[in-house]
PDB file of N, CA, C and O in Angstrom:
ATOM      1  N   UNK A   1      21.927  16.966   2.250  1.00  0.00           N
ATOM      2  CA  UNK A   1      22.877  16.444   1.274  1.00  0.00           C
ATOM      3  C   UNK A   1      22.087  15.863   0.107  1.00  0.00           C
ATOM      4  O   UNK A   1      21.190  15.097   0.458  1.00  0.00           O
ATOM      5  N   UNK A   2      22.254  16.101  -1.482  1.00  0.00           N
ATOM      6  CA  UNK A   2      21.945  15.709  -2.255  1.00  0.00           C
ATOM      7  C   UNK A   2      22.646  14.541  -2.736  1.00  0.00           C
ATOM      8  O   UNK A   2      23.656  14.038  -2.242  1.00  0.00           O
ATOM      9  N   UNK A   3      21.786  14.039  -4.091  1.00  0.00           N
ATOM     10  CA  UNK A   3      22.496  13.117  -4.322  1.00  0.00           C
ATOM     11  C   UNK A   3      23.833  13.374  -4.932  1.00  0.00           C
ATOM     12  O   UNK A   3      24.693  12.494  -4.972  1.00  0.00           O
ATOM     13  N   UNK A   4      24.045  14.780  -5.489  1.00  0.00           N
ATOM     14  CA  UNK A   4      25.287  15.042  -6.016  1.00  0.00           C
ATOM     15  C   UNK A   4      26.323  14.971  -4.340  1.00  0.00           C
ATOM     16  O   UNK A   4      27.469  14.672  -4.677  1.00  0.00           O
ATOM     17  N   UNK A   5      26.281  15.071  -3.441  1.00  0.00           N
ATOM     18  CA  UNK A   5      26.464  15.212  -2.371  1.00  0.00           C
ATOM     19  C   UNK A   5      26.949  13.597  -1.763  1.00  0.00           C
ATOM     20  O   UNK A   5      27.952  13.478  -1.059  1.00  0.00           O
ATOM     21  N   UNK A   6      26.221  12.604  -2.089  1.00  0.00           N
ATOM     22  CA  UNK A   6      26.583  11.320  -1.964  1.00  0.00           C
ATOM     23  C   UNK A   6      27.942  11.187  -1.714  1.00  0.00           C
ATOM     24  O   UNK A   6      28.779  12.027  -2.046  1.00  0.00           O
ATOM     25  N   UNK A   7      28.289   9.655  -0.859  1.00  0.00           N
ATOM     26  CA  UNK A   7      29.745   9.220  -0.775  1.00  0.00           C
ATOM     27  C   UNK A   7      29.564   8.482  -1.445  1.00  0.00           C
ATOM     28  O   UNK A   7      28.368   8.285  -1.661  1.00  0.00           O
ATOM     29  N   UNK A   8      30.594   7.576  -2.229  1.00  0.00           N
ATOM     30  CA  UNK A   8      30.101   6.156  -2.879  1.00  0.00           C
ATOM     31  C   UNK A   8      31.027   5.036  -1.931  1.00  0.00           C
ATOM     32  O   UNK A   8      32.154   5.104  -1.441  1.00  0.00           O
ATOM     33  N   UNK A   9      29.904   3.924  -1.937  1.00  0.00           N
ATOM     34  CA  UNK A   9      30.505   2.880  -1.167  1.00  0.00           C
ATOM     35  C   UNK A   9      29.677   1.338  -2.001  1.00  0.00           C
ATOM     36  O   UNK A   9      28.530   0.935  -2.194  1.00  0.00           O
ATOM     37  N   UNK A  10      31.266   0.824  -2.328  1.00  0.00           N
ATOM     38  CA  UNK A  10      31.272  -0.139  -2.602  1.00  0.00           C
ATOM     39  C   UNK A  10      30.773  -1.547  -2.415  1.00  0.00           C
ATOM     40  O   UNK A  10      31.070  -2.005  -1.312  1.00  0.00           O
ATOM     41  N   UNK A  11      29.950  -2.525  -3.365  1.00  0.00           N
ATOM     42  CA  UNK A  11      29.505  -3.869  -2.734  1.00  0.00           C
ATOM     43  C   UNK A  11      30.044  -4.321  -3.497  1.00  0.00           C
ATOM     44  O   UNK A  11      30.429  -3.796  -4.542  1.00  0.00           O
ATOM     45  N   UNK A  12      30.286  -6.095  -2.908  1.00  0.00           N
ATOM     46  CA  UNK A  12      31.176  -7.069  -3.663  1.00  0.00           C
ATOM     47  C   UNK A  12      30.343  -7.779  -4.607  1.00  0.00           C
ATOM     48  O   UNK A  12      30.793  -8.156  -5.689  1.00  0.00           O
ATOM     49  N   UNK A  13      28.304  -8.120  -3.993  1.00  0.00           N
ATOM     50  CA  UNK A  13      28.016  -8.551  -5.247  1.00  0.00           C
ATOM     51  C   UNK A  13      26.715  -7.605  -6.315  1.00  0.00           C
ATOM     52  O   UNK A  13      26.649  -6.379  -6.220  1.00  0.00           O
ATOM     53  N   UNK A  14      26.094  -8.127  -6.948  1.00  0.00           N
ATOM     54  CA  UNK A  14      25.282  -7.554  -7.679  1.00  0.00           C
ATOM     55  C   UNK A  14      24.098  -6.344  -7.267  1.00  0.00           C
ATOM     56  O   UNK A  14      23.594  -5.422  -7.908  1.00  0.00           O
ATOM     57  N   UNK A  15      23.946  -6.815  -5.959  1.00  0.00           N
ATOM     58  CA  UNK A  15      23.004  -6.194  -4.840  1.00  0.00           C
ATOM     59  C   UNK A  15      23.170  -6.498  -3.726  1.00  0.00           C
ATOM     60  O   UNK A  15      23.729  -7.555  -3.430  1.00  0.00           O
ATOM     61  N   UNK A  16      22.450  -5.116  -2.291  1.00  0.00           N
ATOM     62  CA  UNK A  16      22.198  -5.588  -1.293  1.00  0.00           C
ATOM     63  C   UNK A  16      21.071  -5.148  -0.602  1.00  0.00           C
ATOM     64  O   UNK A  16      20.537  -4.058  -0.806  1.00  0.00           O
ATOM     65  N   UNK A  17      20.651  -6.074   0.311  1.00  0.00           N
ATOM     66  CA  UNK A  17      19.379  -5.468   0.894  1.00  0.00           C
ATOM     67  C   UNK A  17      19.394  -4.399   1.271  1.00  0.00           C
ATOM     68  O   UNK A  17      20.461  -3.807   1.434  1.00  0.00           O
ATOM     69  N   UNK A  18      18.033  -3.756   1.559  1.00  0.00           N
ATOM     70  CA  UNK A  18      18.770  -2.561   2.656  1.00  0.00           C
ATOM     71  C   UNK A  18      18.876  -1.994   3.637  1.00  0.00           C
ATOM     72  O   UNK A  18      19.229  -0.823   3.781  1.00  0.00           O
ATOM     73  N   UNK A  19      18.424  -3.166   4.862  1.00  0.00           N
ATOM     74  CA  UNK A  19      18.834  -3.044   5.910  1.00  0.00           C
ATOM     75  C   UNK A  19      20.359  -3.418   6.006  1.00  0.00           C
ATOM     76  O   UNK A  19      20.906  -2.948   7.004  1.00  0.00           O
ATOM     77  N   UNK A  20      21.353  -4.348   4.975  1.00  0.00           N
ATOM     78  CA  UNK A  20      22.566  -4.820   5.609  1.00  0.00           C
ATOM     79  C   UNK A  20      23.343  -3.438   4.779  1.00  0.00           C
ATOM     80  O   UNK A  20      24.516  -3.271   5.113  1.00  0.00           O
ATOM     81  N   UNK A  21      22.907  -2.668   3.967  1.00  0.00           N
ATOM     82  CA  UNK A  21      23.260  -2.052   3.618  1.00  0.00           C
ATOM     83  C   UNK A  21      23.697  -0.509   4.700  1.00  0.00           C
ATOM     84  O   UNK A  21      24.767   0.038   4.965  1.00  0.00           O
ATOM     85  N   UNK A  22      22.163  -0.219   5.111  1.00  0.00           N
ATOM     86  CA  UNK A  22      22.434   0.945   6.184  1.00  0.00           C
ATOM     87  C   UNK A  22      23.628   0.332   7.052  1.00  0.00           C
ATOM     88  O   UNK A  22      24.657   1.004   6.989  1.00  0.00           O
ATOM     89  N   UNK A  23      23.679  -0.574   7.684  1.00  0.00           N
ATOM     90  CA  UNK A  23      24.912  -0.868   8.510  1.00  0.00           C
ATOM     91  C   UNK A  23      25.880  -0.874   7.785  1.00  0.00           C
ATOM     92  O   UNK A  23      26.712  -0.070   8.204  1.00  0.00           O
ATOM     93  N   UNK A  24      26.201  -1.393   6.879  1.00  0.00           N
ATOM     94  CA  UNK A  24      27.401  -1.106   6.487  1.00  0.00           C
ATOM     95  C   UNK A  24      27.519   0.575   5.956  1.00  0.00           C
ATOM     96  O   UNK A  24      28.560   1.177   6.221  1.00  0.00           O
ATOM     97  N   UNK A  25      26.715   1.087   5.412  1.00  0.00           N
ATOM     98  CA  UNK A  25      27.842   2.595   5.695  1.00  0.00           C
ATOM     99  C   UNK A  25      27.467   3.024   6.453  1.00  0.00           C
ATOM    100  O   UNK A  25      26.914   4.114   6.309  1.00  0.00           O
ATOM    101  N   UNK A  26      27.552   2.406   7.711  1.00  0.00           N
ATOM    102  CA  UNK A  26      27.210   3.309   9.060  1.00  0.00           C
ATOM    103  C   UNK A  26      25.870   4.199   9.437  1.00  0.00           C
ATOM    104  O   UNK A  26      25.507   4.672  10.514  1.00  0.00           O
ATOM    105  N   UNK A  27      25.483   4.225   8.570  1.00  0.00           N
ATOM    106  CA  UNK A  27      24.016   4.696   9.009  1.00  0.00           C
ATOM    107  C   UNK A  27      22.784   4.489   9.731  1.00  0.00           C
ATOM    108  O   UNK A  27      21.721   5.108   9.744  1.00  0.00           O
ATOM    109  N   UNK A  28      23.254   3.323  10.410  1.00  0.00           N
ATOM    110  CA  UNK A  28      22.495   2.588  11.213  1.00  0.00           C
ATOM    111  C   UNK A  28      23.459   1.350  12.355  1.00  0.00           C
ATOM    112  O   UNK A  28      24.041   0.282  12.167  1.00  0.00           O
ATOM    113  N   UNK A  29      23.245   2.062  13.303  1.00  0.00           N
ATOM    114  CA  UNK A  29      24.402   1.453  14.587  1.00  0.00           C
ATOM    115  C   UNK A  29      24.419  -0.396  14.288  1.00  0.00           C
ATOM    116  O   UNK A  29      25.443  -1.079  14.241  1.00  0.00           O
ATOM    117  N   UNK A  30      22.936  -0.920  14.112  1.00  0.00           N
ATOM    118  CA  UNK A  30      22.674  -2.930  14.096  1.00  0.00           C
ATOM    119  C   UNK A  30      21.402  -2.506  13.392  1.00  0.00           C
ATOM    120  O   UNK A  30      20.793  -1.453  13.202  1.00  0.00           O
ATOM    121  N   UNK A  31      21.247  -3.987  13.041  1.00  0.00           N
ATOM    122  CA  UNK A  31      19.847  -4.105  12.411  1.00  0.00           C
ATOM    123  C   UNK A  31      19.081  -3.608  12.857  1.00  0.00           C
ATOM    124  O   UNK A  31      18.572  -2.768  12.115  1.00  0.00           O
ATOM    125  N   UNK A  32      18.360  -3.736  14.486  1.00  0.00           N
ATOM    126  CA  UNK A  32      17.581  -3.121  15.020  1.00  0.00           C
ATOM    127  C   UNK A  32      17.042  -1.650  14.508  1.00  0.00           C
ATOM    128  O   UNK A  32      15.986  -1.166  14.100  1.00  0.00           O
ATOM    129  N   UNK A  33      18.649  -1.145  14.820  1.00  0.00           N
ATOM    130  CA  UNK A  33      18.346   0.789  14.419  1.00  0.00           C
ATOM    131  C   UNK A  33      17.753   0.380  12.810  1.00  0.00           C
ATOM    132  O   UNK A  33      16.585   0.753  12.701  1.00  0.00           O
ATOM    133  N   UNK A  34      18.224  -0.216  11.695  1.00  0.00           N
ATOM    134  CA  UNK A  34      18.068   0.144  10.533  1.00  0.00           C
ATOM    135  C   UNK A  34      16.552  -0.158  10.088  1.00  0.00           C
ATOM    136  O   UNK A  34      15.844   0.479   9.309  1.00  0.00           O
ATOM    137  N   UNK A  35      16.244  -1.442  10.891  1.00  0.00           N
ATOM    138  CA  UNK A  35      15.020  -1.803  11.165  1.00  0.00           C
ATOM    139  C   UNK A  35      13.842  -0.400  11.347  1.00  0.00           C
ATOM    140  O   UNK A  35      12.906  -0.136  10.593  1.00  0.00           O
ATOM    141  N   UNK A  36      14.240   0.285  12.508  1.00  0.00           N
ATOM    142  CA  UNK A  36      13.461   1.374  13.102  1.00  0.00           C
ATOM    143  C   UNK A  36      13.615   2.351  11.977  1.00  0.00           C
ATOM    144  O   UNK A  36      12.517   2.790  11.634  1.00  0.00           O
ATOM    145  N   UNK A  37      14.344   2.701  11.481  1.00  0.00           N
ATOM    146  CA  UNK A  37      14.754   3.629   9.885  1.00  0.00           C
ATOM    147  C   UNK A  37      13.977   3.403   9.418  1.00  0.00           C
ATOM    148  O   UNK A  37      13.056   4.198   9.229  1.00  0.00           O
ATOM    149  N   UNK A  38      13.995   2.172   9.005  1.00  0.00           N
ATOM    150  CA  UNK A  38      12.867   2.121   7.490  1.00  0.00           C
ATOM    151  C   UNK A  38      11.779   1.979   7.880  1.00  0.00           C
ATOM    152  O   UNK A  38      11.072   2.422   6.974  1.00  0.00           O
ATOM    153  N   UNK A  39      11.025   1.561   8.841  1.00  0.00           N
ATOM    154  CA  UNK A  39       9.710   1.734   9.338  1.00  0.00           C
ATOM    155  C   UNK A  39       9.355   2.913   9.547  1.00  0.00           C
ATOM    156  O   UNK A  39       8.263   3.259   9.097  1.00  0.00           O
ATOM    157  N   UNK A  40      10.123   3.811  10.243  1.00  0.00           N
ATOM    158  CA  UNK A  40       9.833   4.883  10.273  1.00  0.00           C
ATOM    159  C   UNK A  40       9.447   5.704   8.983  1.00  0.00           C
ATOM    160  O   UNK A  40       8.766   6.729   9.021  1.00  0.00           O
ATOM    161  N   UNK A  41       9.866   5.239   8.048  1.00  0.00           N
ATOM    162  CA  UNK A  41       9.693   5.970   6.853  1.00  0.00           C
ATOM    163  C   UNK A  41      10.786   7.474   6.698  1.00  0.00           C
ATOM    164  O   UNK A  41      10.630   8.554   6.128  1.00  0.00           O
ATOM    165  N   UNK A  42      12.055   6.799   7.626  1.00  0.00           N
ATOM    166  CA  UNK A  42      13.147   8.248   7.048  1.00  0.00           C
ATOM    167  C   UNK A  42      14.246   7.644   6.020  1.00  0.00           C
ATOM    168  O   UNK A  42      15.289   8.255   5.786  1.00  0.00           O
ATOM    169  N   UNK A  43      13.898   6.267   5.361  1.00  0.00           N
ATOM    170  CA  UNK A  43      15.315   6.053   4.367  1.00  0.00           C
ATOM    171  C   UNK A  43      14.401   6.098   3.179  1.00  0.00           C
ATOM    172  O   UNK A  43      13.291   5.617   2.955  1.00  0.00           O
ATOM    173  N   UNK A  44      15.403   6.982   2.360  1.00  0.00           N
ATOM    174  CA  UNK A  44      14.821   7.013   0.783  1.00  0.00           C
ATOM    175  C   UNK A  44      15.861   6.534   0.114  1.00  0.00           C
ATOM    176  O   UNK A  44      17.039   6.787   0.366  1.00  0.00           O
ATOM    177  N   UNK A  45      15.208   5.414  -1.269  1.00  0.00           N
ATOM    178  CA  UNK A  45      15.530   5.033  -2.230  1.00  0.00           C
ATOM    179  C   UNK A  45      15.861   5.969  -3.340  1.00  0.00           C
ATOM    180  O   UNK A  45      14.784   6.404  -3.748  1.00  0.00           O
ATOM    181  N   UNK A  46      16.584   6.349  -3.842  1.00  0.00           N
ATOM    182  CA  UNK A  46      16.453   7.199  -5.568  1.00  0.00           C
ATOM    183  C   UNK A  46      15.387   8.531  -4.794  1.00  0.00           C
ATOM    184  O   UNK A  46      14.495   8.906  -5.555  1.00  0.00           O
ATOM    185  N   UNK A  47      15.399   8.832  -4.203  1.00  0.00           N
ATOM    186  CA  UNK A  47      14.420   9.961  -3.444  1.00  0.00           C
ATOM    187  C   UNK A  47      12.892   9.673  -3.359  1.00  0.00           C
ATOM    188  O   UNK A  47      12.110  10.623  -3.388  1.00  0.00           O
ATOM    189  N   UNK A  48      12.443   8.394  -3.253  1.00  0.00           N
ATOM    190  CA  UNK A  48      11.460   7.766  -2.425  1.00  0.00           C
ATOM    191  C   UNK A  48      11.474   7.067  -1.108  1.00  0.00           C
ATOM    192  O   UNK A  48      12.421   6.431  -0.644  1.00  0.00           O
ATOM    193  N   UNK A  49      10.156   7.287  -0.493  1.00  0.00           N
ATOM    194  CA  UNK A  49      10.707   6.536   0.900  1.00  0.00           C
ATOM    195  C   UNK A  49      10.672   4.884   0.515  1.00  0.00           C
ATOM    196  O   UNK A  49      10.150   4.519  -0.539  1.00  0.00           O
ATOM    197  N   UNK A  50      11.080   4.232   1.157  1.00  0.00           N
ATOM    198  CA  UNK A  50      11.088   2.891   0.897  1.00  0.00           C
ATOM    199  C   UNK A  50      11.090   2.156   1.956  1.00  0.00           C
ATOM    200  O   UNK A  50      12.198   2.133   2.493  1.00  0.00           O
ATOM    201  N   UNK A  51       9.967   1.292   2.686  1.00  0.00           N
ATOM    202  CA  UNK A  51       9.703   1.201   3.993  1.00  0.00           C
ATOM    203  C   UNK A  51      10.029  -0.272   4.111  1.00  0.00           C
ATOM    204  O   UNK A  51       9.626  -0.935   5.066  1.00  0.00           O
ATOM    205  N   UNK A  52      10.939  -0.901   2.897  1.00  0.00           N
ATOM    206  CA  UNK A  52      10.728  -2.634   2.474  1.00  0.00           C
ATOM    207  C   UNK A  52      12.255  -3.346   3.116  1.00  0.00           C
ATOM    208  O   UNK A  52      12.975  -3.667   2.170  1.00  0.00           O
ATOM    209  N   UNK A  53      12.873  -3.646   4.437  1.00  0.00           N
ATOM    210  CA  UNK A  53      13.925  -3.787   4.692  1.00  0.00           C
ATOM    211  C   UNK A  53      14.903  -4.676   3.810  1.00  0.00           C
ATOM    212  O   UNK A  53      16.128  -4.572   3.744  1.00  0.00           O
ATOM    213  N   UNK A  54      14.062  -5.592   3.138  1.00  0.00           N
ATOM    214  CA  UNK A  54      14.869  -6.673   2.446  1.00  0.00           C
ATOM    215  C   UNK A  54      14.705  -5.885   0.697  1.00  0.00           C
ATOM    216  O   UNK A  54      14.750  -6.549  -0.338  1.00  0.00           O
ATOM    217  N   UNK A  55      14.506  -4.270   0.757  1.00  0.00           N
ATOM    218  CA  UNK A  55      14.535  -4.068  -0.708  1.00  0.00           C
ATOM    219  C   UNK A  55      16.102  -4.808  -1.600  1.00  0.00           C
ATOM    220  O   UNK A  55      17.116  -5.162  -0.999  1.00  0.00           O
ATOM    221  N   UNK A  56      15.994  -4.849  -2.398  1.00  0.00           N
ATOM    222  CA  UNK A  56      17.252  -4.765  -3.053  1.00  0.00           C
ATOM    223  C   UNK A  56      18.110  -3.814  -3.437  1.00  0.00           C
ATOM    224  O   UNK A  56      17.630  -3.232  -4.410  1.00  0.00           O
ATOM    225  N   UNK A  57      19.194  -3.364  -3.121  1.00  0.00           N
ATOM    226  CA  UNK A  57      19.472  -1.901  -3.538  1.00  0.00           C
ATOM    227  C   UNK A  57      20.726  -2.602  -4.536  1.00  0.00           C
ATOM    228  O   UNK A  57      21.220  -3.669  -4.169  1.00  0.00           O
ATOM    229  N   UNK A  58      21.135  -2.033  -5.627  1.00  0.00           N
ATOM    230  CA  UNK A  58      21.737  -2.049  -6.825  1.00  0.00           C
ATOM    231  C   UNK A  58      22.873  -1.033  -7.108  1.00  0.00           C
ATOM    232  O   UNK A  58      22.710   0.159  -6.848  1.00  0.00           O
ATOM    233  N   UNK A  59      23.900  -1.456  -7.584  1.00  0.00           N
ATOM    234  CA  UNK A  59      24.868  -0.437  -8.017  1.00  0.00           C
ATOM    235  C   UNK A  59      24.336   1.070  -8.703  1.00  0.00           C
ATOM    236  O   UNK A  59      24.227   0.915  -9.920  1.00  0.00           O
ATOM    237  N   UNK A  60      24.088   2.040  -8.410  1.00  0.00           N
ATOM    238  CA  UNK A  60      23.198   3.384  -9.064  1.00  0.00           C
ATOM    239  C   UNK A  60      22.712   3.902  -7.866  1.00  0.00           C
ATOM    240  O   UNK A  60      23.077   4.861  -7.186  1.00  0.00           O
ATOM    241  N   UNK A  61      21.780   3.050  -7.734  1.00  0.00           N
ATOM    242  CA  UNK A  61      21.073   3.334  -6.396  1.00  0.00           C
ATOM    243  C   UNK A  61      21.321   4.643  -5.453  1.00  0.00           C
ATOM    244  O   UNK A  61      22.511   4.937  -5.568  1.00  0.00           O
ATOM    245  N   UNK A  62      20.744   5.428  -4.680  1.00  0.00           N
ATOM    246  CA  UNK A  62      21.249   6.313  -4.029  1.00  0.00           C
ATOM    247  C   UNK A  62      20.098   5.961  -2.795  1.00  0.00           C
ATOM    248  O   UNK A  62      18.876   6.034  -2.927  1.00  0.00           O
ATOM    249  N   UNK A  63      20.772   5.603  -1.690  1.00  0.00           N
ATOM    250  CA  UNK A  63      20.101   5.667  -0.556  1.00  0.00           C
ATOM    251  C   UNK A  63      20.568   6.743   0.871  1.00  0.00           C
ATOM    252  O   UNK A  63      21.636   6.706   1.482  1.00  0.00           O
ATOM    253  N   UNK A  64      19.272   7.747   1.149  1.00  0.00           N
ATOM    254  CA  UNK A  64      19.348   8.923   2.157  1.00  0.00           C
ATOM    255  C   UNK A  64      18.494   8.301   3.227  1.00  0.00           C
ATOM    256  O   UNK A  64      17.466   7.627   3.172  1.00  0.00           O
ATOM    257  N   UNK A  65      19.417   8.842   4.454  1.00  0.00           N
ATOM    258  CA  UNK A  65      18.917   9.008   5.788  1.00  0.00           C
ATOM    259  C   UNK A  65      19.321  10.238   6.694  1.00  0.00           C
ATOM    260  O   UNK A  65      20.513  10.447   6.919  1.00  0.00           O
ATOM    261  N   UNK A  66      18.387  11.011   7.187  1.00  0.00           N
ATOM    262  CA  UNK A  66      17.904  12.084   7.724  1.00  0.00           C
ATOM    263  C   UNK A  66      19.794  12.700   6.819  1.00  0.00           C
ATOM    264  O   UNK A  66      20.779  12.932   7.520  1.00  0.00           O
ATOM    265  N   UNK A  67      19.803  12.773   5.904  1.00  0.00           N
ATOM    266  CA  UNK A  67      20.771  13.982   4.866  1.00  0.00           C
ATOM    267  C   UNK A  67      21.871  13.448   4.381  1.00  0.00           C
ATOM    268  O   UNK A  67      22.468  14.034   3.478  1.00  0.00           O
ATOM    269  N   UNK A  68      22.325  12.277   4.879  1.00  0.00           N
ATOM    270  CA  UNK A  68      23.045  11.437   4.762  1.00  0.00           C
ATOM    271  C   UNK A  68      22.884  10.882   3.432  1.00  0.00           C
ATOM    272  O   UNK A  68      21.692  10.650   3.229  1.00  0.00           O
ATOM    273  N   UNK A  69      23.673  10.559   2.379  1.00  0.00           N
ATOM    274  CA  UNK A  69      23.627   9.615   1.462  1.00  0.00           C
ATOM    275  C   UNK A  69      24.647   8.994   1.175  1.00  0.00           C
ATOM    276  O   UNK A  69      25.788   9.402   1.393  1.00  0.00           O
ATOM    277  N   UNK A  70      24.291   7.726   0.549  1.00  0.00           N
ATOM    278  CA  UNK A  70      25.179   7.290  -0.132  1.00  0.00           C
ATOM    279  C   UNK A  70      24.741   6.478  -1.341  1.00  0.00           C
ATOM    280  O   UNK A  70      23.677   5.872  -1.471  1.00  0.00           O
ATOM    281  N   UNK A  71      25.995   6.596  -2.412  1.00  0.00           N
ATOM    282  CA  UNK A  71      25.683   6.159  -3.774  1.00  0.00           C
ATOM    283  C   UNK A  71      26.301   4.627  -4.077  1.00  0.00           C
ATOM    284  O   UNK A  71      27.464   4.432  -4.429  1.00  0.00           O
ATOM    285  N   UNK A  72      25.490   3.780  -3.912  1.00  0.00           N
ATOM    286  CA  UNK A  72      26.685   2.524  -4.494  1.00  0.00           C
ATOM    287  C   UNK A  72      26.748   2.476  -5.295  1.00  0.00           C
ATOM    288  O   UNK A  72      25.971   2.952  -6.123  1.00  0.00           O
ATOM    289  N   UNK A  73      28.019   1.683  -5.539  1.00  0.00           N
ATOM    290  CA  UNK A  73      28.752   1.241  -6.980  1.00  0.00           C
ATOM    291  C   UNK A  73      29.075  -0.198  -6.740  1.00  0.00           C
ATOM    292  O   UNK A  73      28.423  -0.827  -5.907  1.00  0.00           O
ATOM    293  N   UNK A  74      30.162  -0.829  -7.502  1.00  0.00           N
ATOM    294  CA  UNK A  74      30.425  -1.913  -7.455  1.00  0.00           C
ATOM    295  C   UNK A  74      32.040  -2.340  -7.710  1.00  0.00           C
ATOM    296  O   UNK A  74      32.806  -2.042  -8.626  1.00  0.00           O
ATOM    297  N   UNK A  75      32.209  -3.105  -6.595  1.00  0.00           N
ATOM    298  CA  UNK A  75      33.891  -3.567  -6.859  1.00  0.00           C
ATOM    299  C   UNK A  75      34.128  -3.722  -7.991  1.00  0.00           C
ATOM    300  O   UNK A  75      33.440  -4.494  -8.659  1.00  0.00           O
ATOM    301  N   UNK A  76      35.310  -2.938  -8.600  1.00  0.00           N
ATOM    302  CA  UNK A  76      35.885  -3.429  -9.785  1.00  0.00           C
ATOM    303  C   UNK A  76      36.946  -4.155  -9.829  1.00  0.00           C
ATOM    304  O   UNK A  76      37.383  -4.544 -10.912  1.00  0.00           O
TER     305      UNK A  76
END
């Protein structure tokens, strides 16, 4: 799945990390799993890996796991 391919899913504020992020769109069962994700080096940022759990991810943003993406945006 590309990023044209993305779902978009909504946050309430400016940013979120991105471990609380994988859980919330389901891409990661608890922290633990999302934990093991990004260490592993299978979640990409904007199509880099990004191995930093507390990154910040931002409305634009496009974050993939093993084909999975999703695009946030922001509550309007």
């Amino acid at each position: 799945m590309s990023a044209n391919e993305a779902f978009d899913l909504e946050i309430r504020d400016e940013s979120i990390r991105l471990g609380q992020l994988l859980k919330l769109a389901s891409l990661a069962e608890d922290g633990i799993h999302a934990k093991e994700l990004i260490s592993e080096g299978i979640v990409t940022v904007n199509g880099k890996v990004d191995t930093r759990r507390g990154a910040q991810i931002r409305p634009g943003d496009v974050v993939c796991v093993n084909g999975e993406c999703v695009k946030v945006a922001s509550q309007q």
